[in-house]
C-alpha positions as CSV (number, residue, x, y, z in Angstrom):
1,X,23.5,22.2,-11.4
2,X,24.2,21.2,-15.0
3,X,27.5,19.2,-13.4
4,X,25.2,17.4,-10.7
5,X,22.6,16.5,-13.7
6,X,25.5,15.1,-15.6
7,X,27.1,12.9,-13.0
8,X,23.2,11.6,-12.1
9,X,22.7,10.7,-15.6
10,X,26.0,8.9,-16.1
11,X,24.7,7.1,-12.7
12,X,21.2,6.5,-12.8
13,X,20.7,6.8,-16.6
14,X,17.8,9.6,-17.1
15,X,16.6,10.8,-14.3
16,X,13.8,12.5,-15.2
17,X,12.1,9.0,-15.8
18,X,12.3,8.1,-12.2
19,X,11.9,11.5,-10.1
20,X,8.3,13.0,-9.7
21,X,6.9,16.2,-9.3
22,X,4.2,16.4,-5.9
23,X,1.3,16.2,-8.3
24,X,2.8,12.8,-10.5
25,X,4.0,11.6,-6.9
26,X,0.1,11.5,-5.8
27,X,-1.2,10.9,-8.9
28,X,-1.7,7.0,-8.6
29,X,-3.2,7.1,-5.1
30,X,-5.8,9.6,-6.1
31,X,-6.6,7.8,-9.1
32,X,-7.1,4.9,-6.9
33,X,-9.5,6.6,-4.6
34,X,-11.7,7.8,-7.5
35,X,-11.9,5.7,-10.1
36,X,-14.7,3.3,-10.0
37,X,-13.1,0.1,-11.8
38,X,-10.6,-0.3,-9.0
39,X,-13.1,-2.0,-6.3
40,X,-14.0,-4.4,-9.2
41,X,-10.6,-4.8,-10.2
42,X,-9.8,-5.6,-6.4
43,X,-12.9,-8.2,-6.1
44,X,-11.1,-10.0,-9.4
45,X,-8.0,-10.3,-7.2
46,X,-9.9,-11.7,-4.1
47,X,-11.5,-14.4,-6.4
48,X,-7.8,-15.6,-7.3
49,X,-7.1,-15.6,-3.5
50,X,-4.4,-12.7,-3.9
51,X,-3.2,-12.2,-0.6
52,X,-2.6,-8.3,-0.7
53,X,-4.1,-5.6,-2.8
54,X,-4.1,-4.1,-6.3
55,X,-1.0,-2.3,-7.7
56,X,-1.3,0.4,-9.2
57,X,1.8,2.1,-11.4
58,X,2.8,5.8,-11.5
59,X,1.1,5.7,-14.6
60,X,-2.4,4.8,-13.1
61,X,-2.5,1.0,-14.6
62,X,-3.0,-1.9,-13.0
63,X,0.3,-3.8,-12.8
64,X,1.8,-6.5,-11.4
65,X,4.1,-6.1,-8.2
66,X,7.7,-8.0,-7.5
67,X,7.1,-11.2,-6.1
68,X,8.1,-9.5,-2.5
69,X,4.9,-7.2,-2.7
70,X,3.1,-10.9,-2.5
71,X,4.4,-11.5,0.6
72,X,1.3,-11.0,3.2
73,X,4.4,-10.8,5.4
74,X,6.3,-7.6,3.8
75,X,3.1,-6.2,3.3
76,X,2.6,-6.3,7.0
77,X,5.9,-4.7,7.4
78,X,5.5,-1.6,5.2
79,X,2.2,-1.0,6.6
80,X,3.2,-1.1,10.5
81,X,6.5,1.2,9.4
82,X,3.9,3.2,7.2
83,X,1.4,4.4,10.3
84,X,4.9,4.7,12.3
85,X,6.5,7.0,10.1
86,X,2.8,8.9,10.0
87,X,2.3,9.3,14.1
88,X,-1.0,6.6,14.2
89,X,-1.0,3.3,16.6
90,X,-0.8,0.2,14.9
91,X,-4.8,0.1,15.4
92,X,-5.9,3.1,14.0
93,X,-7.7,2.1,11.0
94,X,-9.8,-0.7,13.1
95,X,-10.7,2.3,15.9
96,X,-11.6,4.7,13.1
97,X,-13.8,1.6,11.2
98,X,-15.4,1.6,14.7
99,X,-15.9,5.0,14.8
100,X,-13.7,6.0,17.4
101,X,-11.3,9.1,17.2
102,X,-7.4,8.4,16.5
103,X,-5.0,10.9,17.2
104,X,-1.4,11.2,15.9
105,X,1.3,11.3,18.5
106,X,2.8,14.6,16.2
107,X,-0.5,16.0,17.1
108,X,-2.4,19.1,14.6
109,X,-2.0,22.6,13.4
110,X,-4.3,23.5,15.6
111,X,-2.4,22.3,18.7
């Protein structure tokens, strides 16, 4: 292990600053689900017309995205490959806004 460390950190320079543990990995969305600044932060971007939403780093900041992440576009993209890659139609956050059930094509534990 100590050989494959080496020949990362001669690749990638330290590693540790870019590989997270589950709980730093997760860390940003959840502080984006609770914390009660980011809907006013998000209404601050909508007033400057900012196409897509807020960023938020690994370090749970507000931060400012490539210029790609701007693109309504690419955003588009990542999100359609996102719910792909998750088993949910490309509809499924306007059917569950509506009320109606979803179902992912992997299916549940239950099943």
């Amino acid at each position: 292990m100590k050989v494959v460390q080496a020949v990362l950190v001669q690749l990638i320079g330290n590693w540790k600053l870019i590989l997270l543990v589950d709980s730093e990995g997760s860390r940003s969305a959840l502080f984006s689900a609770t914390d009660p600044q980011i809907p006013e932060y998000c209404e601050l971007l909508k007033a400057d017309e900012w196409p897509v939403c807020a960023f938020i780093s690994q370090d749970c900041r507000p931060t400012n995205p490539s210029e790609e992440a701007h693109s309504v576009e690419t955003s588009f993209e990542v999100w359609e490959k996102t719910l792909e890659m998750i088993g949910l139609p490309s509809d499924a956050v306007e059917r569950l806004i509506e009320g109606k059930e979803v179902k992912c094509r992997y299916g549940t534990q239950n099943d």
